[in-house]
C-alpha positions, -999 to +999 in steps of 0.1 A: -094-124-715-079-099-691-048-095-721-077-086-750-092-057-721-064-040-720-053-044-757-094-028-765-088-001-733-050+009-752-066+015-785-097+033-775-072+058-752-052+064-785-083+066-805-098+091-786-065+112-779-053+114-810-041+150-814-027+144-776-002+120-782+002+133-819+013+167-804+027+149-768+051+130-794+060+157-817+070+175-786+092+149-768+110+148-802+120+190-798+132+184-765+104+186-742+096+166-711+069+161-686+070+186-657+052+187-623+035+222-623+016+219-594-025+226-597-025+255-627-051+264-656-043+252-693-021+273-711-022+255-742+003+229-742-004+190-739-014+184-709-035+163-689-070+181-680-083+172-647-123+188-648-137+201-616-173+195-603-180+231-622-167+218-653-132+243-649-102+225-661-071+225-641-037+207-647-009+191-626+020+180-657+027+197-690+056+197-711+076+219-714+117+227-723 
């Protein structure tokens, strides 16, 4: 039971980030990496969005060469 919840949780992630992992992927295969930015505004590269109370975005990882 707790096997097929994760199995439905890991598809609907991938489902719903698509273009994330398409481009995260595509990325890791030029040479990037995940990097510890500290707290920073998107820039346009995959990243994880963290949305404040006001709706700003802010990220902690992107990658990056």
């Amino acid at each position: 039971m707790l096997a097929g919840l994760a199995i439905i949780a890991t598809a609907l992630f991938f489902n719903n980030n698509a273009d994330f992992v398409e481009r995260a992927n595509e990325n890791w295969k030029d040479g990037m990496s995940w990097h510890y930015t500290g707290v920073q505004e998107p820039d346009g590269n995959p990243a994880i969005t963290i949305k404040r109370d006001d709706n700003s975005e802010f990220i902690i990882f992107k990658m990056k060469k």
